[in-house]
N, C-alpha and C positions, 0 to 999 in steps of 0.2 A: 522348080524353085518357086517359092511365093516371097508374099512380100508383107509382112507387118506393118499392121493400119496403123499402128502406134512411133513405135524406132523408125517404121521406113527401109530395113535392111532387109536384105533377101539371104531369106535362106532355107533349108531343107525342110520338106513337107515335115520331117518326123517332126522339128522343132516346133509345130503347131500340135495342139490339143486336137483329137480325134474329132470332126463332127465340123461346122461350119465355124471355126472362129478366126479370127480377123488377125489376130496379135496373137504373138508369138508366147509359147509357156512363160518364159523372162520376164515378159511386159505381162501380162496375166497376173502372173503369179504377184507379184511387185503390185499391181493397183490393185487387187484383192487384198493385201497385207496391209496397207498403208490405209485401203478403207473400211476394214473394219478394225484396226488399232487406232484411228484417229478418227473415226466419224462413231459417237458415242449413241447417237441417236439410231445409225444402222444397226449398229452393234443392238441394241433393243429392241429394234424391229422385229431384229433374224430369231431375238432368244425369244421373242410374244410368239412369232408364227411358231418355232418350233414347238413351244408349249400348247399351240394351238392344235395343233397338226394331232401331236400325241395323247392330247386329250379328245379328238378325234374316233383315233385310229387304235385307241388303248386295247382292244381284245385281240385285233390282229399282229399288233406288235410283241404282245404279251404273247400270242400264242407261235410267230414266227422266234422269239428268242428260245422258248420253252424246245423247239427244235433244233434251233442251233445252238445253244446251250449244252442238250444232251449231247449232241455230234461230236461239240469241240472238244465235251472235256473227254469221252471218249480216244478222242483224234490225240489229243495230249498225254492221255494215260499209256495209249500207247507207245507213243514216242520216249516217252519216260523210263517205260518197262524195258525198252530195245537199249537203252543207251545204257541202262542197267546189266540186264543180260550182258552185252560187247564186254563193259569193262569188267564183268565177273569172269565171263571164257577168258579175259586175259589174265588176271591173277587167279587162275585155278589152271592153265594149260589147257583151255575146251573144256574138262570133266569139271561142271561147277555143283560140289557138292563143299561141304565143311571138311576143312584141313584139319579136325581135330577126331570128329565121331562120324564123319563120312556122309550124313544126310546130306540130300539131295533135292528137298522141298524147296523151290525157287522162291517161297515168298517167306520162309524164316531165314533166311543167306543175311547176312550183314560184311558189310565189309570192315575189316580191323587193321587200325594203325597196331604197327608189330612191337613197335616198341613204346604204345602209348604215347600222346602228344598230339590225340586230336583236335582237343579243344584249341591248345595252342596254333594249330596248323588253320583250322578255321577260320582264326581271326586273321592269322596272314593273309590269306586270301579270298577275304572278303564275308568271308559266310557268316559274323558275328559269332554268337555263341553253338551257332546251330553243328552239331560237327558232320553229318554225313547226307544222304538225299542225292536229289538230283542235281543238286549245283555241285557235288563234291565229283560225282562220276565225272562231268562234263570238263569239270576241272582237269582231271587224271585222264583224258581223252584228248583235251588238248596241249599235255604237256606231255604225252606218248608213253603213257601209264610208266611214271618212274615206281622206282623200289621202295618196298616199306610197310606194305599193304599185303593181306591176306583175307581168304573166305574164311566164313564162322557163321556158326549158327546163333541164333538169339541165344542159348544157352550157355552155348562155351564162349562167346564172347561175354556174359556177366559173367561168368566164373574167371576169366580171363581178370575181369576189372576187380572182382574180388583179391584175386592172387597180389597183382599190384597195389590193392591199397587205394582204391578209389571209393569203398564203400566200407562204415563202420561196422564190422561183423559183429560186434559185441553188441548192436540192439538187435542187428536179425535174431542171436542167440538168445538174447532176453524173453523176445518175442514167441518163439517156440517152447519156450519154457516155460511158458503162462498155461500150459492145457491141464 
């Protein structure tokens, strides 16, 4: 047990900060909050040294983010791709190819609302107007991939939103008929 320089109570090593400190995370935390929300002068201190520091240390810090940087968004791309992959093996049964012409190329796969109504469904749940990505998978992951949804290739899913009536076919036709 120790004992905090500050409160006076005793209690569990863990409840102390790693390393020599006196006062307990509680009490720490609480006078570091208090002085730099209310001491306006510290508060200008910390932002000068820090501008100091990194006007300093600019090639080293420039060239340590230029490596974590490349790492994370690596680290993220993949996390992305996996949580994509899961929720495609789940609406395709494991074999994630297009439920329409059968390809199999992992990076044209789309996922389709089956009876249209993404846009809508997006804004329910937050995504604004965006309708699919990574927030949509994570969505259908955490509500245990309900029904409704199906694999499609970039292709058959716009021929898809043709058929429905989401896109004016009559200038696509104009369009090709200019040659």
């Amino acid at each position: 047990m120790k004992v905090c320089s500050k409160c006076g109570m005793e209690k569990e090593p863990s409840d102390f900060w790693k390393g020599r400190f006196a006062k307990c995370k509680d009490c720490f935390n609480e006078e570091r909050r208090n002085r730099f929300n209310n001491d306006l002068e510290h508060h200008k201190k910390v932002k000068e040294w820090n501008k100091k520091s990194y006007q300093k240390n600019i090639e080293t810090i420039r060239e340590r983010d230029r490596k974590r940087g490349a790492s994370r968004i690596e680290y993220t791309n993949n996390i992305r791709r996996n949580i994509k992959r899961e929720c495609f093996e789940k609406y395709s049964d494991g074999d994630v190819k297009c439920s329409v012409c059968g390809i199999d190329d992992f990076d044209v796969l789309t996922l389709d609302h089956i009876n249209g109504g993404g846009r809508k469904m997006a804004r329910l749940i937050g995504l604004g107007n965006g309708v699919g990505g990574y927030r949509l998978y994570l969505y259908l992951k955490r509500n245990n991939y309900p029904d409704g949804f199906r694999i499609l290739c970039f292709n058959c899913q716009h021929k898809e939103a043709i058929r429905l009536g989401f896109f004016d076919t009559s200038k696509m036709e104009r369009r090709s008929n200019r040659k």
